[in-house]
C-alpha positions in Angstrom: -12.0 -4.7 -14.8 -15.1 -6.3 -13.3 -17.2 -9.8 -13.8 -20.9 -10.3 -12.2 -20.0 -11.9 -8.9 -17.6 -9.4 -7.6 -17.7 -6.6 -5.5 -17.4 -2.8 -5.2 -15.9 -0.9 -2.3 -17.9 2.2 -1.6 -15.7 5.1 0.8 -15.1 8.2 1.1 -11.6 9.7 1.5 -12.8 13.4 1.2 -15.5 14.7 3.5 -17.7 12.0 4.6 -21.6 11.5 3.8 -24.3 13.0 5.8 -26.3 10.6 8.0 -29.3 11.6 6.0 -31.8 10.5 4.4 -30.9 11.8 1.0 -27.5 10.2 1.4 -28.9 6.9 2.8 -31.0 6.7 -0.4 -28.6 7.5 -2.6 -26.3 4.8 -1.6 -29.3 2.2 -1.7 -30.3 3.6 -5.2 -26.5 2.9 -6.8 -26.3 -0.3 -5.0 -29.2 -1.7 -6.6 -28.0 -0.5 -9.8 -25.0 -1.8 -9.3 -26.4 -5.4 -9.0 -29.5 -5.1 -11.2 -27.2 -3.7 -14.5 -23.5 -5.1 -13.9 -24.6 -8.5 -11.2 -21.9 -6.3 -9.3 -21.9 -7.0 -5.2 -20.6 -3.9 -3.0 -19.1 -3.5 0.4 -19.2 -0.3 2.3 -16.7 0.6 4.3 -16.3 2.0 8.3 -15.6 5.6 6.6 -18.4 6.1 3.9 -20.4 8.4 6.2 -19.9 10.9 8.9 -19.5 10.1 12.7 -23.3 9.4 13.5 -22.9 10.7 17.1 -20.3 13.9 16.3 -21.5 14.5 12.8 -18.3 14.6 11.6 -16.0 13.4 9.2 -14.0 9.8 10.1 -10.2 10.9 11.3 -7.4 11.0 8.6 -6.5 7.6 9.7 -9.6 6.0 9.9 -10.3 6.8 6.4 -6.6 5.8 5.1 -6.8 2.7 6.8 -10.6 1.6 5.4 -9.0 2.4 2.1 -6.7 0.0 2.2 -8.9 -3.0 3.9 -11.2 -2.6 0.2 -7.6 -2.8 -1.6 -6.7 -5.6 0.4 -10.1 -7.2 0.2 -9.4 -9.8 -2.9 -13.3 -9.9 -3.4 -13.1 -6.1 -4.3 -12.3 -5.6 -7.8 -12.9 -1.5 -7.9 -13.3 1.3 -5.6 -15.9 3.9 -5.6 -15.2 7.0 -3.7 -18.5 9.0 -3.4 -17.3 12.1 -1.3 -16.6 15.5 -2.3 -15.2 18.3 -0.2 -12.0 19.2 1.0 -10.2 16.6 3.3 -8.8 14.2 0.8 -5.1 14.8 1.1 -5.4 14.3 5.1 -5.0 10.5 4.5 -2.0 10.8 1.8 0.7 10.3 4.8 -1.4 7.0 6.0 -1.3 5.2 3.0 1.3 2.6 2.3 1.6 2.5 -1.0 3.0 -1.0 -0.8 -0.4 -2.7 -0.4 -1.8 -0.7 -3.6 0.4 -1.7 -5.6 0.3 -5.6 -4.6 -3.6 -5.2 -4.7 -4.0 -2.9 -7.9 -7.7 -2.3 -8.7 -8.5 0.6 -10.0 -9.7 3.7 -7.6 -13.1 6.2 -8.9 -13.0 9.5 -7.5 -13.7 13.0 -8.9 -13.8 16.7 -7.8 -11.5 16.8 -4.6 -10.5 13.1 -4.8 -8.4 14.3 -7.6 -6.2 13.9 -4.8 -6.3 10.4 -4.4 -6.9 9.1 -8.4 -3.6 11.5 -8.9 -1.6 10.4 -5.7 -2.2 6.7 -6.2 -1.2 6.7 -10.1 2.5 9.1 -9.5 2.9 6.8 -6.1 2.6 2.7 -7.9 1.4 2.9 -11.3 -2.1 2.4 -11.2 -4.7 3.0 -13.6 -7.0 5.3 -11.8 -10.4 6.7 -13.0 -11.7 10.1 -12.7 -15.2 10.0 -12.2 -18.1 10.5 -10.1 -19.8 7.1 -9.3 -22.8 9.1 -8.0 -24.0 9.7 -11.5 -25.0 5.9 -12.5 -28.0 6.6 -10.3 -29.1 10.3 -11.2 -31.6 11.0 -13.9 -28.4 10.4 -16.8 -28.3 6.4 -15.9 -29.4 5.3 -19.2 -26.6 7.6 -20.7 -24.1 6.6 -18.1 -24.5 2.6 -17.6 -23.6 2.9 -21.4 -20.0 5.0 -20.6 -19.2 2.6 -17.6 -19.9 -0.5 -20.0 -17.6 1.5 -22.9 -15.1 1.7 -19.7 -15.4 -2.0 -18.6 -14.8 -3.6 -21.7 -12.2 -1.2 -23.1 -13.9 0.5 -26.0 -11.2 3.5 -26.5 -11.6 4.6 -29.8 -15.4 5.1 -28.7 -14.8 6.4 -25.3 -12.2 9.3 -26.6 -13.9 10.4 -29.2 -17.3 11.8 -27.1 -14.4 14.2 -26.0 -14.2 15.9 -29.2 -10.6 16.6 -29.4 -10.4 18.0 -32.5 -6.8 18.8 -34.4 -5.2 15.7 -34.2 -6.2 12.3 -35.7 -7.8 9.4 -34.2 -4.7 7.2 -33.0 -3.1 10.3 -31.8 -6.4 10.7 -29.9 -6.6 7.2 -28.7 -2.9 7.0 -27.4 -3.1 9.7 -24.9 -2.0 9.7 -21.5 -4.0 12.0 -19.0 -3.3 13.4 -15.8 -5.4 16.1 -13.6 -8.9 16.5 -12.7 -10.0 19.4 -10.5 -7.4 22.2 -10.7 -8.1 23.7 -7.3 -7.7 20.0 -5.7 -5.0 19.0 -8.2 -2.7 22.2 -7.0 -3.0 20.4 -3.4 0.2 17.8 -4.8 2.3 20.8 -5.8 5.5 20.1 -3.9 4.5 17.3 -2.1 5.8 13.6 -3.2 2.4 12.5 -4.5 2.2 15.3 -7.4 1.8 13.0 -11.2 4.3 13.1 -13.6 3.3 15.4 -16.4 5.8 14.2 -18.8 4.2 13.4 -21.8 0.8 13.2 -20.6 -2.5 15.8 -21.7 -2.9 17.2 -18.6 -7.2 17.7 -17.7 -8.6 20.2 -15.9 -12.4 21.1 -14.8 -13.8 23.0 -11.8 -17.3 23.5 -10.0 -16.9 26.7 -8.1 -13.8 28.4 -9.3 -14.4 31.7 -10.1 -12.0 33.3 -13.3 -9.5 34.8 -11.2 -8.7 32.3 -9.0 -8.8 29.6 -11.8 -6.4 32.2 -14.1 -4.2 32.1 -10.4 -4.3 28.1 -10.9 -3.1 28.7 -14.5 -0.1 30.9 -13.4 0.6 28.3 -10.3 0.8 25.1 -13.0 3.4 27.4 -15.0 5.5 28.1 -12.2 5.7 24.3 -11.7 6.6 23.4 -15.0 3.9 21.9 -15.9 3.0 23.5 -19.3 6.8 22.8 -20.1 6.0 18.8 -19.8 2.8 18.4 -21.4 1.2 16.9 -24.8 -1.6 19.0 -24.6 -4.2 20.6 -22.6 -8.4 19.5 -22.0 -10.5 21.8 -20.6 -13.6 20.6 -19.4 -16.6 21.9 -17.7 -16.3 25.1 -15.4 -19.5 25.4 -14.0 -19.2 28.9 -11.6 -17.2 30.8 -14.7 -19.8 29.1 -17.4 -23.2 30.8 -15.0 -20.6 34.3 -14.4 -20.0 34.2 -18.4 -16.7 34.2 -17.9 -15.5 30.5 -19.9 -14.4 32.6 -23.0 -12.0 34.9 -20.8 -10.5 31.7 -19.4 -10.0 29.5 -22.9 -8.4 33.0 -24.2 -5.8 32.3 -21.0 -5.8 28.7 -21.8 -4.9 29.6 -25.9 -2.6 32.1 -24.5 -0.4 29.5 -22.6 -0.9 26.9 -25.5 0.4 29.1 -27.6 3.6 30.5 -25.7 4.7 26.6 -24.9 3.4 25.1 -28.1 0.9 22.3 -26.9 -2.8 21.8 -28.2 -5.3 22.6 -26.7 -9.1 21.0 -26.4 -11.9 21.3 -24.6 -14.9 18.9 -23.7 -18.6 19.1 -22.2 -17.8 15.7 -21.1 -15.6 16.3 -17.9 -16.8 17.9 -15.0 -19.2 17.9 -11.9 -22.7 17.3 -13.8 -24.5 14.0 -14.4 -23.2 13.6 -18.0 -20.0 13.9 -16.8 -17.8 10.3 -18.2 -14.9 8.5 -16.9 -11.7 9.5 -17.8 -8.7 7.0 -17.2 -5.7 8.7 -15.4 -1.9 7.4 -15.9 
């Protein structure tokens, strides 16, 4: 994936980071690690922070088109996308797809850059990761240097099985293909050109602030789509707002319900979600 030398593109495609203080350090504080654990360079692009004079977030096709100067920058060998928000599929109709795919490195984005890992993998192929880079500097680094060096240098078998998928064997386990992310940000593709082919694949899911109805309205939407018609199985990861309402055992009853009516399996993992022992997940 990587070797000490090269470089990693920081951006953000979704809302942009503050001009603060808190964000400033945070970049400075993953940058070192970066460098001091992995001998990794990075390069930040024009759209990693917010407009410093309007406070607001780079235009659609300023962040599209800082994208694709880190996938066209041969000294880049990943991406890191360290935004969160709501704005990520406001650069989908900027991006030619083109120069991905003859620069494929892979892209790291979680929560609403769903969007892009998802868009990017239906639109040229590309391995994408969903993740949030953020984490390698919060107080899980020691856990999480050791899932990004699992990542790096391809240890599968290890790497799937902190999901504890249980029902099927290991090389089942190993071979799967996922797809998904954030189910509020992953609905955004439904009916658009960028949505991921679910054929075959174990379709992820996690959330931060979706409440049980609106997530059990997410459920109903994926249906209508097909989805639960295409799919090897189903992983259900951490859903923080239903987890502090009490409400994760209503929702996993939903999930069993649809397992059980389309006949897919059905896991769930602590491992996939918005806190800092959240791990990479490859997509496509």
């Amino acid at each position: 994936m990587w070797r000490p030398g090269d470089a990693i593109g920081f951006i953000s495609c979704s809302n942009g980071l503050a001009n603060s203080d808190r964000s400033l350090e945070m970049v400075s504080s993953l940058r070192r690690k970066l460098k001091a654990d992995f001998g990794l360079e990075t390069v930040l692009s024009d759209s990693l922070f917010q407009d410093k004079e309007t406070q607001q977030t780079e235009a659609p096709a300023s962040r599209a088109g800082a994208l694709l100067s880190l996938y066209s920058d041969a000294s880049v060998k990943a991406i890191f996308d360290l935004s969160g928000g709501d704005l990520a599929n406001e650069i989908l109709p900027y991006l030619d797809f083109e120069i991905i795919k003859n620069n494929q490195k892979p892209y790291f984005g979680y929560s609403d850059n769903t969007v892009i890992v998802n868009a990017i993998q239906a639109k040229t192929g590309i391995q994408n990761i969903l993740y949030n880079p953020k984490v390698l500097a919060s107080q899980e680094e020691a856990f999480q240097t050791q899932a990004i060096h699992d990542l790096s240098s391809r240890t599968d078998s290890d790497w799937i099985r902190t999901f504890e998928i249980a029902g099927d064997n290991a090389s089942e386990q190993s071979s799967a293909v996922f797809a998904g992310g954030n189910l509020r940000c992953l609905l955004k593709l439904a009916g658009t050109p960028y949505w991921p082919e679910l054929e075959n694949k174990v379709l992820v899911l996690e959330s931060a602030g979706g409440r049980y109805e609106a997530m059990c309205s997410g459920l109903a939407q994926l249906e209508q789509l097909g989805a639960f018609e295409k799919i090897n199985g189903m992983l259900i990861g951490q859903f923080t707002q239903m987890a502090l309402d009490g409400k994760r055992a209503a929702f996993l009853a939903v999930c069993r319900n649809y397992a059980s009516r389309y006949g897919f399996p059905l896991w769930e993992t602590a491992f996939i979600g918005h806190d800092d022992r959240s791990k990479p997940i490859r997509i496509g």
